[in-house]
C-alpha positions as CSV (number, residue, x, y, z in Angstrom):
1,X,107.9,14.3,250.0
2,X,109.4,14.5,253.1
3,X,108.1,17.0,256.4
4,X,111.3,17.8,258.4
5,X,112.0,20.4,260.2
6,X,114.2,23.3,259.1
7,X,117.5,22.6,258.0
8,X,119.4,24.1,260.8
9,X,117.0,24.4,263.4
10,X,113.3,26.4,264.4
11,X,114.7,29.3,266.1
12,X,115.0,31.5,262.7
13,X,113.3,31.0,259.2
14,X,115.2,31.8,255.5
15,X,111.3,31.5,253.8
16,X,111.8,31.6,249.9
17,X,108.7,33.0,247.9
18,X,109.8,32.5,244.2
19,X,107.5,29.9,242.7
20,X,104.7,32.6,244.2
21,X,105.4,35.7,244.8
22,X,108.6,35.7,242.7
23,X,106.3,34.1,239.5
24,X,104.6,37.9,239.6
25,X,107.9,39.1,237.9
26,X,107.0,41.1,234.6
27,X,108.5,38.7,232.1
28,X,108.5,35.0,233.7
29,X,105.9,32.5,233.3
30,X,106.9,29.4,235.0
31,X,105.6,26.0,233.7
32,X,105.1,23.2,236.6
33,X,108.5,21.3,235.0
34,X,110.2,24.8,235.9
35,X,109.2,25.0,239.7
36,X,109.9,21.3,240.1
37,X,113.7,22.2,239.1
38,X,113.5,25.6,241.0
39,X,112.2,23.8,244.0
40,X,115.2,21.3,243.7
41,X,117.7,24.2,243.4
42,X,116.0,26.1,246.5
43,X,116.1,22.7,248.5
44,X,119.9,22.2,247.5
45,X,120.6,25.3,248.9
46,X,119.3,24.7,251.8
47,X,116.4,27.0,252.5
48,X,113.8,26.0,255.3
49,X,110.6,26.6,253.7
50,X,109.6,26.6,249.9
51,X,106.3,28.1,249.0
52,X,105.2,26.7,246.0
53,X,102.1,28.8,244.4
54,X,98.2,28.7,245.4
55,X,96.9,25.2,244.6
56,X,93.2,25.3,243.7
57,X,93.7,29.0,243.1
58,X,95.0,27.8,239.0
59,X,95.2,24.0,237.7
60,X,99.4,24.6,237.3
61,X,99.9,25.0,241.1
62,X,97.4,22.5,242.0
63,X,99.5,20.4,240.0
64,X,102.7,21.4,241.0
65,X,101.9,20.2,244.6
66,X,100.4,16.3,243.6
67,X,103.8,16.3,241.5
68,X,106.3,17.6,244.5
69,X,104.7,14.9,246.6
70,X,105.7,12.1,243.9
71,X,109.2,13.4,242.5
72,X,111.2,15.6,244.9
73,X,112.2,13.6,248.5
74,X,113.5,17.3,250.0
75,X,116.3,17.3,252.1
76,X,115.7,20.6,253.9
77,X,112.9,22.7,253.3
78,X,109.7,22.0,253.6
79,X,106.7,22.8,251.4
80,X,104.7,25.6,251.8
81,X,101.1,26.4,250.4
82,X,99.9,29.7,249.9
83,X,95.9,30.7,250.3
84,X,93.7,33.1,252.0
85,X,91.4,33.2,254.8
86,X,87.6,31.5,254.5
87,X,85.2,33.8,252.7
88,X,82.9,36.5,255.0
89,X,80.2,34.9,256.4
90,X,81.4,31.5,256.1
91,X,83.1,28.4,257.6
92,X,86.9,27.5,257.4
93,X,85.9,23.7,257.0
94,X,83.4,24.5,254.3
95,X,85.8,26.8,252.3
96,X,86.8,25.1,249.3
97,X,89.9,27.6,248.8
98,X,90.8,26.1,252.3
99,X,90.1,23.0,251.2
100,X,91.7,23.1,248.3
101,X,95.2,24.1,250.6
102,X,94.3,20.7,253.1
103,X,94.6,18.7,249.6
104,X,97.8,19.9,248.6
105,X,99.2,17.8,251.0
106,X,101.9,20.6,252.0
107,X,102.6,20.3,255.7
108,X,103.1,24.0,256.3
109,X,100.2,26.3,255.0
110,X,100.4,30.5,255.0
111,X,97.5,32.4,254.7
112,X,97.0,35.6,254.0
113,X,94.9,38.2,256.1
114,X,93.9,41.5,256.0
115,X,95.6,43.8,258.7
116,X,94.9,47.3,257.0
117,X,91.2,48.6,258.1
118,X,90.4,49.9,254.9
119,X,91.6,46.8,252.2
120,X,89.2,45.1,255.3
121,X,86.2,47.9,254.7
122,X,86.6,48.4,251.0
123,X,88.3,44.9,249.2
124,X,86.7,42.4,251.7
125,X,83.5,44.4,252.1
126,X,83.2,43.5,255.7
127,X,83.5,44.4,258.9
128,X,86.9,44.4,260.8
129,X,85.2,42.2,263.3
130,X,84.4,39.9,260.6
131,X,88.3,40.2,259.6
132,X,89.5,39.3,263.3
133,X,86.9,36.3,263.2
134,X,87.6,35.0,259.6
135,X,91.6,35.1,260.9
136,X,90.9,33.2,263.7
137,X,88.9,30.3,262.2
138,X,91.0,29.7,259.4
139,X,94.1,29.1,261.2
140,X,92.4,26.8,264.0
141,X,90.9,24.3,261.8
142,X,93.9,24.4,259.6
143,X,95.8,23.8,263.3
144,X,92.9,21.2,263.8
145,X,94.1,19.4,260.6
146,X,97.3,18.9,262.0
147,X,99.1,21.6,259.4
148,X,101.3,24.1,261.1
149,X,100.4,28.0,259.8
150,X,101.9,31.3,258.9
151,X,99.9,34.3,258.6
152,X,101.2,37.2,256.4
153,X,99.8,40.2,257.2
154,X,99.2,42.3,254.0
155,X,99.9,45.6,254.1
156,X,100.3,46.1,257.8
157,X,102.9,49.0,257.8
158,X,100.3,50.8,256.1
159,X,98.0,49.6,258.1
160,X,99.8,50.3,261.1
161,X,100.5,53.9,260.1
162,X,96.8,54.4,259.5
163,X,94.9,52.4,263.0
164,X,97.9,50.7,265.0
165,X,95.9,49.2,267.3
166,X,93.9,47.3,264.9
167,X,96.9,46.0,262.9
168,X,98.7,44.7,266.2
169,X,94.7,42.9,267.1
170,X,95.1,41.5,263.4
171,X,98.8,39.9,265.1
172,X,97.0,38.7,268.2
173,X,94.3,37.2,266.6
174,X,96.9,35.4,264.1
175,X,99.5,34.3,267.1
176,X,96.6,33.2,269.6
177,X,95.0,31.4,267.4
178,X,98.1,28.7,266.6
179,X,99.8,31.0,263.5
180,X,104.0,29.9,264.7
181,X,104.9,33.1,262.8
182,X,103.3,35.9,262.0
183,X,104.8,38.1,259.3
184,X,104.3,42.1,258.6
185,X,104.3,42.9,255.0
186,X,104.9,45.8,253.5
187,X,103.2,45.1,250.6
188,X,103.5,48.2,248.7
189,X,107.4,48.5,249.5
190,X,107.5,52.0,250.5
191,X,109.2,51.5,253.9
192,X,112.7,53.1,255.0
193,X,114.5,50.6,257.6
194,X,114.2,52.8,260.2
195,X,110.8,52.8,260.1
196,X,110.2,49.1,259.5
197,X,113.1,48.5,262.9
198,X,110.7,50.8,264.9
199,X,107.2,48.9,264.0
200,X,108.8,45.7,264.3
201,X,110.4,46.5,267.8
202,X,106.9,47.9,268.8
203,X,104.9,44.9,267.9
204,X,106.5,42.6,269.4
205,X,107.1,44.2,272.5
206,X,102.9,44.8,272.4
207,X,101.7,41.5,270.9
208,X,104.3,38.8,272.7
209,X,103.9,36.8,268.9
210,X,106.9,35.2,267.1
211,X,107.3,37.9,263.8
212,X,108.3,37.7,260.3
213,X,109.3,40.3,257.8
214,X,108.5,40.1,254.2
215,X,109.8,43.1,251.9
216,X,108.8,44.4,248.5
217,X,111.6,46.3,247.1
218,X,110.2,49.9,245.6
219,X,112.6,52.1,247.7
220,X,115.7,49.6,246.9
221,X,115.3,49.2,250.3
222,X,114.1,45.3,250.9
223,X,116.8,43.7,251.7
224,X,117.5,46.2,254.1
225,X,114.3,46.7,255.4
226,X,114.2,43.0,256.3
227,X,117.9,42.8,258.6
228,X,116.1,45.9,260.0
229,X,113.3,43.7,260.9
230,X,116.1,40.8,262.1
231,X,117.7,43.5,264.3
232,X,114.2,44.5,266.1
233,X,113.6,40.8,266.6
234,X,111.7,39.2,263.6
235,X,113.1,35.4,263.5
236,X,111.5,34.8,259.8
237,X,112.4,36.5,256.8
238,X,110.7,36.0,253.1
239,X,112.4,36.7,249.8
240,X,113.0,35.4,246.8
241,X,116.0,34.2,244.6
242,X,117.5,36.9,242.6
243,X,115.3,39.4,244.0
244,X,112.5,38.7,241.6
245,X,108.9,39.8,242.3
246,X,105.9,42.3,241.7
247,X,107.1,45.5,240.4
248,X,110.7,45.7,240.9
249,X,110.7,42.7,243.3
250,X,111.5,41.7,246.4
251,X,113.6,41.3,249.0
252,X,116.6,39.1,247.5
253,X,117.7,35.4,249.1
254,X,120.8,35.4,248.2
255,X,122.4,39.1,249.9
256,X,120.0,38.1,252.4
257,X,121.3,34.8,253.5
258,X,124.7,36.2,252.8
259,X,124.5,39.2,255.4
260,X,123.2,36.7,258.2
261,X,125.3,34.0,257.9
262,X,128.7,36.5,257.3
263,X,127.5,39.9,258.2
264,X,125.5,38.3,261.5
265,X,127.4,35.3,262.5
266,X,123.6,33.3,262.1
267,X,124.1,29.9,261.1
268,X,120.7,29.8,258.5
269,X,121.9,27.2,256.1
270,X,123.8,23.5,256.0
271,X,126.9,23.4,256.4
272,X,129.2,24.2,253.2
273,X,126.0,25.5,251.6
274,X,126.8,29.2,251.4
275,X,129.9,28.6,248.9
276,X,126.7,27.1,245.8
277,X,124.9,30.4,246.3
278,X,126.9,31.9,243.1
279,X,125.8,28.6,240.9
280,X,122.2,28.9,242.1
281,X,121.8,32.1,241.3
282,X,122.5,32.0,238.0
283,X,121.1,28.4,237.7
284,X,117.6,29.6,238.7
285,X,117.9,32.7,236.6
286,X,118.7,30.3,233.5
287,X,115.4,28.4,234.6
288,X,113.0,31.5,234.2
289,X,115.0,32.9,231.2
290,X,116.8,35.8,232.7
291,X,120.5,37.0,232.0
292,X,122.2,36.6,235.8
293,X,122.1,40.4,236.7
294,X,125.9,41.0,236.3
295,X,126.3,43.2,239.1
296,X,124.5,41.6,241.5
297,X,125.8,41.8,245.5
298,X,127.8,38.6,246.4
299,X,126.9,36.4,243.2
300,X,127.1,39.0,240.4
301,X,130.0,38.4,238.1
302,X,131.0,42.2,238.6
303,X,130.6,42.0,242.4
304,X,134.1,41.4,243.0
305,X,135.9,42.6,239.3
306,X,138.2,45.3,239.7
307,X,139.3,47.8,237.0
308,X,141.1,51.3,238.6
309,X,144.6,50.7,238.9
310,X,144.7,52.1,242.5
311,X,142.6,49.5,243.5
312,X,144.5,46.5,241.7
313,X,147.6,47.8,243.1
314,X,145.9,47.3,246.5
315,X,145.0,44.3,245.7
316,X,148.1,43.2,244.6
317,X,149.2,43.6,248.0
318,X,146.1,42.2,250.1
319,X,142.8,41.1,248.2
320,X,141.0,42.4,251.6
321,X,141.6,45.5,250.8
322,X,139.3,46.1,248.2
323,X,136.9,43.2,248.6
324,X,134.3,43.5,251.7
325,X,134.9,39.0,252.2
326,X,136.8,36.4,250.3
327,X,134.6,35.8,246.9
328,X,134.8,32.0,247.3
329,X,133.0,31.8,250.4
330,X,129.7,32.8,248.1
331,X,130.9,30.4,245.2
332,X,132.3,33.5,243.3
333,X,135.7,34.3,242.1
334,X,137.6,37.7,242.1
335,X,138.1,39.2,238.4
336,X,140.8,41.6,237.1
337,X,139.3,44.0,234.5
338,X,142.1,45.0,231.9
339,X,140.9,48.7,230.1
340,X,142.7,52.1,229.6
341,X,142.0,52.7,233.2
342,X,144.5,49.9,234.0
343,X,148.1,50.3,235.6
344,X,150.8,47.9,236.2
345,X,149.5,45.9,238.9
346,X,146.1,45.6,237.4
347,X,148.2,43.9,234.2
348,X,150.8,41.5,236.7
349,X,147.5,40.5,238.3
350,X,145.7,39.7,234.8
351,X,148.7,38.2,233.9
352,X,148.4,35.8,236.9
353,X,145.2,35.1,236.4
354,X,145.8,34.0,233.3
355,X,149.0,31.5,234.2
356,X,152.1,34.2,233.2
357,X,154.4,35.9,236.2
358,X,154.8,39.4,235.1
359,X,156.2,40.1,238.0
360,X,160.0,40.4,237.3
361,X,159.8,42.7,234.8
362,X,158.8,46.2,234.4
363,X,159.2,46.7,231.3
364,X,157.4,44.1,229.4
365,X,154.7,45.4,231.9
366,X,155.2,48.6,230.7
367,X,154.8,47.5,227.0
368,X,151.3,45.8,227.9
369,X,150.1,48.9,229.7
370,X,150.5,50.8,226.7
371,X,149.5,48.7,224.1
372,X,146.4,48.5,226.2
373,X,145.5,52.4,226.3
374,X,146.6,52.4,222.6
375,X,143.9,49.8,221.8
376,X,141.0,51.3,223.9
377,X,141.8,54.5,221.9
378,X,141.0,53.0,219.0
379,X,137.6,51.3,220.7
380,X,138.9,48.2,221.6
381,X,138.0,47.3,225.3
382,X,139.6,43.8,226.9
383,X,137.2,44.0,230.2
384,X,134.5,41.8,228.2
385,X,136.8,40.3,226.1
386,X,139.7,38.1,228.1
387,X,140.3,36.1,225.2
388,X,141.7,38.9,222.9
389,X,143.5,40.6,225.6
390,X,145.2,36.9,226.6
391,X,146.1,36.9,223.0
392,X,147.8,40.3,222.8
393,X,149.7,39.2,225.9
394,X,150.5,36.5,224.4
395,X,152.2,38.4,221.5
396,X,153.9,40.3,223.9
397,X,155.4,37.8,226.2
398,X,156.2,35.2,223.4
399,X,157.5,38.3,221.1
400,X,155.2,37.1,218.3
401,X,151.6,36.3,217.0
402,X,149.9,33.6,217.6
403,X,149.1,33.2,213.9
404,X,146.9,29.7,212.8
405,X,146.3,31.5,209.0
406,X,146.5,34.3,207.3
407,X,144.0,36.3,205.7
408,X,144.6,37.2,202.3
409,X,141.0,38.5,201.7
410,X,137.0,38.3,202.6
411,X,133.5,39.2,201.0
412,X,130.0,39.3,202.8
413,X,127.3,39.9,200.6
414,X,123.5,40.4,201.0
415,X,121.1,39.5,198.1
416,X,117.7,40.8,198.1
417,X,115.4,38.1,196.4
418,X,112.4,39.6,193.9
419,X,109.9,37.8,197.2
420,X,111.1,40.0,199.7
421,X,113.3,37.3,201.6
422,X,117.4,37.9,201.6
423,X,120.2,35.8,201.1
424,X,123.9,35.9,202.6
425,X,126.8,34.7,201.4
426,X,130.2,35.5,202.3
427,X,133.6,33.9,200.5
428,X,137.3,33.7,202.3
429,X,140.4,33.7,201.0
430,X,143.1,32.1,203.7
431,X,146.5,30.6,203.8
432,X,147.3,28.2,206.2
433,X,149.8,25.4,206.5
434,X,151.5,27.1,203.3
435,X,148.1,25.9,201.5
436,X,145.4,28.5,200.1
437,X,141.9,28.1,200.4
438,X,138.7,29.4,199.0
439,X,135.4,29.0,200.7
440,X,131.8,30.3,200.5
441,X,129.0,29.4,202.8
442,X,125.7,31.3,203.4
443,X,124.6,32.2,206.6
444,X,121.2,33.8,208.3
445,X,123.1,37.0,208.7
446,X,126.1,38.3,207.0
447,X,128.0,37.7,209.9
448,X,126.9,34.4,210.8
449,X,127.8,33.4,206.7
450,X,131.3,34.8,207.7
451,X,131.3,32.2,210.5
452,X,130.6,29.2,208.4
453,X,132.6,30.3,205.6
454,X,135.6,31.1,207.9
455,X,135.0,27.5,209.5
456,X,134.7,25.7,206.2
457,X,138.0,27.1,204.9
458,X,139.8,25.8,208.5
459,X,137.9,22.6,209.6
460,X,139.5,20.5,207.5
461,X,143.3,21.2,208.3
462,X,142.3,22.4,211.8
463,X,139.0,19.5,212.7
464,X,138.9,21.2,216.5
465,X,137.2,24.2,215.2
466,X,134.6,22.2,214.2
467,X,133.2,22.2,218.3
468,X,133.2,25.7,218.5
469,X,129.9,27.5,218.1
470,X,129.0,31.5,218.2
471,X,126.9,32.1,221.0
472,X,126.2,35.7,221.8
473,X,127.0,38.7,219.3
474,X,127.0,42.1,220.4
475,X,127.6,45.5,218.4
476,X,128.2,49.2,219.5
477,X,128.1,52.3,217.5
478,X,131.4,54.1,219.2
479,X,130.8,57.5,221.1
480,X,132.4,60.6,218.9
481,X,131.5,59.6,215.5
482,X,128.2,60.0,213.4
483,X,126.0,58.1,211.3
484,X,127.6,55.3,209.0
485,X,130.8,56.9,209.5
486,X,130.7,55.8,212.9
487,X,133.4,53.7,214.1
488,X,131.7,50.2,215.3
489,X,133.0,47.9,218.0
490,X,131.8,44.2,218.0
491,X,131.8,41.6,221.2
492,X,131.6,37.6,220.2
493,X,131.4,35.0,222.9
494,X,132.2,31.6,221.2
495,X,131.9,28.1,223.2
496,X,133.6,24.9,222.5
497,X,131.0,22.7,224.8
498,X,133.5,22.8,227.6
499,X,133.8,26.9,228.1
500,X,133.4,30.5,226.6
501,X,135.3,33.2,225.7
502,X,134.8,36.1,224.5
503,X,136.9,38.5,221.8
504,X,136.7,41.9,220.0
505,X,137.0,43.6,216.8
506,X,137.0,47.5,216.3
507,X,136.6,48.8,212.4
508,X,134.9,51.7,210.6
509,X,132.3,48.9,209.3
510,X,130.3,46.3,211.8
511,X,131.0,43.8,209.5
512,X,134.8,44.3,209.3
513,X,134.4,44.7,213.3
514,X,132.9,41.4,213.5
515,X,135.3,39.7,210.9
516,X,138.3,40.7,213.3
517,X,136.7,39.0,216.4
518,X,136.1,36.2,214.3
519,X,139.8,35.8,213.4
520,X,140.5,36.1,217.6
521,X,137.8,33.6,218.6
522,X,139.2,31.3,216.0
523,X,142.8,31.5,217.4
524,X,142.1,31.7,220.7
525,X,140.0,28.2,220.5
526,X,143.0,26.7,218.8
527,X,144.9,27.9,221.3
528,X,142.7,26.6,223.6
529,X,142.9,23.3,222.1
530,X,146.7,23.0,222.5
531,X,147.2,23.1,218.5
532,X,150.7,24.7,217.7
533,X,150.3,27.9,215.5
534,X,151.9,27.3,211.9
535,X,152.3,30.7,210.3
């Protein structure tokens, strides 16, 4: 494990928090194999500091840090271990919490303190002498042991607003005492950037100590709560990937990093680094078993898709229009949404996107515009489902159907058994290649027995449908309609082990809504394939 410096230089700290304060996150539970690959990610990116977890505070961060000394060689943070202050009353060498953070072997250490006189009075039960004393002790003999120390100050913007004088003596006891950086947390997220820019500003002008910021996120205001802390003068700044955190989290990394390096001109990461944020996003929220948060700033998939025909016909003309910066400087890309909102230009720049020049003529436009509201009338929608809008624009470009087989009829059935337990089975009848076929399969779901049976009846004239693989299913009940009368609208995303697509089927019945997206997901990974249609 390697102790460098910062990966651009000292002069300003991007401090990630994830595999600790991140792990609080209702919902994830990180095993130590999962912060190793975090870690990695985190490192990748280019972050100077990782703090990975309490060690001696549970045996799964304790073990984290002896394995991140054996199997990760970082290339630009460093390794950060979290703990408290020694004990009331006691010594910092005879601590074992502080000892425990020594044998971690991390080369940067951040404690903890108390900076709000009452958590001092009524959690620590002593005095705020004590507090001030306990501060300084801990961070000299962990300066002693040749480890270099952050303090963050909990709840000091409370405890600011309640005894300012004692919060700034918390800083000065921290800063003279060897802390590098001292960091004001507002712990309980209820500060407005104004507020946090004026505390900040004051501090430092009072206490002459380098400052930090770290930012919980219950007034949707961390992020910028902590470039109001950057713009009063705090050279450090905590947060975590994706935003994820106590409550409703923290201050995110990634619109973070984003703002200073495009918003700010601040050079905070390696070179070329800014352009993987999109990928490490998403591949750290596949690590703790989160969907990607689709609108996400910078890295969402929504963050730059446009869908009002006003703005596509801007964009059309300048992408900087309707786009704040160029999407691939974050690793994203820009996304035309095709729905009954749609005009002309939103269609020609679909239509680019997906490899046809629309350009020259208006009226084939005009034939795709329509058939589009038509369709969404109906309950169609072609925004989550590129696949079955590229093939009706195939249909109208080519002025036919892309047609693999035809479907002559289907049956899904569900037996209930005398135990309880039920059974699915669905039969197809198809033509393709001027050949009939009959299959049956059984499935765990009615749907899922379509699947097979549809893939039974094709695989053996068509053997590339035998990669593809349904991986998400979704199913709406249609606004305007009630009860099992209601009109039902189904989304499939199918892979082939190379990429996914996604198609859609709207019928009075789910399963004759999911049959139809079948069909689409079939042909389009035919398509996909290069196989020439038949019928």
């Amino acid at each position: 494990m390697t102790t460098k410096a910062n990966a651009t230089d000292d002069s300003f700290h991007v401090f990630d928090t994830t595999l600790r304060d991140g792990a609080q996150r209702e919902g994830i539970n990180l095993t130590v194999a999962d912060k190793l690959t975090i870690a990695r990610h985190l490192d990748d990116f280019g972050v100077g500091f990782i703090e990975g977890g309490w060690p001696g505070a549970n045996p799964r961060d304790t073990e984290f840090f002896a394995r991140a000394r054996q199997e990760i060689e970082f290339k630009n943070a460093q390794l950060v271990a979290f703990g408290a202050t020694r004990r009331a009353g006691a010594k910092a060498a005879e601590d074992p919490q502080v000892k425990a953070l020594l044998a971690s072997g991390a080369p940067v250490i951040t404690l903890v303190a108390k900076s709000h006189d009452r958590h001092v009075e009524l959690a620590l039960r002593t005095t705020l002498e004590e507090n001030l004393e306990m501060i300084v002790d801990t961070v000299s003999y962990l300066r002693g042991q040749g480890r270099r120390v952050f303090v963050d100050c909990e709840h000091f913007f409370d405890g600011y607003r309640a005894n300012p004088e004692y919060a700034k003596a918390v800083v000065r006891a921290a800063s003279e005492s060897g802390a590098d950086v001292v960091i004001l947390c507002d712990t309980n997220g209820g500060m407005l950037p104004a507020q946090i820019q004026a505390v900040v500003a004051t501090v430092l002008a009072d206490t002459g100590a380098r400052l930090g910021i770290h930012a919980q996120d219950d007034t949707g205001c961390a992020v910028a709560n902590t470039l109001a802390a950057v713009d009063a003068g705090a050279t450090h700044v905590q947060c975590t990937a994706n935003g994820y955190g106590e409550r409703v989290g923290n201050a995110n990394l990634f619109p973070v990093v984003a703002a200073l390096e495009i918003k700010y001109g601040r050079t905070v990461l390696p070179e070329g680094a800014l352009a993987d944020m999109t990928r490490v996003s998403h591949a750290i929220a596949e690590v703790v078993n989160l969907t990607p948060s689709t609108h996400q700033p910078y890295v969402g998939v929504s963050a730059f898709a446009h869908k009002a025909g006003l703005h596509a016909s801007a964009i059309k003309v300048d992408p900087d229009l309707y786009q704040h910066i160029d999407p691939a400087r974050v690793g994203n890309t820009m996304r035309m949404l095709v729905s009954d909102m749609a005009g002309r230009a939103s269609i020609e720049l679909k239509g680019k996107e997906l490899g046809f020049d629309l350009s020259g003529d208006r009226e084939l436009v005009g034939r795709i515009v329509e058939r589009v509201k038509q369709r969404e009338l109906q309950g169609y929608t072609y925004e989550a489902a590129d696949a079955s809008f590229e093939l009706l624009l195939r249909a109208e470009v080519e002025g036919r159907v892309r047609r693999y087989f035809r479907t002559e009829s289907w049956r899904s059935i569900i037996e209930t058994r005398p135990d309880g337990t039920h059974a699915n089975e669905a039969t197809v009848k198809l033509w393709a290649r001027s050949e009939r076929i009959v299959a049956t399969a059984e499935g765990n779901g009615p749907v899922n027995a379509l699947d097979r049976a549809l893939r039974v009846a094709l695989e053996r004239i068509y053997p590339q449908l035998a990669k593809l693989e349904l991986i998400d299913y979704k199913v709406r009940i249609l606004e305007g309609r009630t009860g099992t009368e209601s009109t039902t609208r189904v989304l499939i995303t199918t892979g082939d082990g190379e990429g996914e697509w996604s198609t859609v089927g709207v019928a009075d019945n789910v399963i004759a809504a999911s049959w139809r997206a079948l069909e689409d997901a079939c042909t389009y990974g035919l398509l996909r394939a290069g196989v020439e249609p038949t019928e």
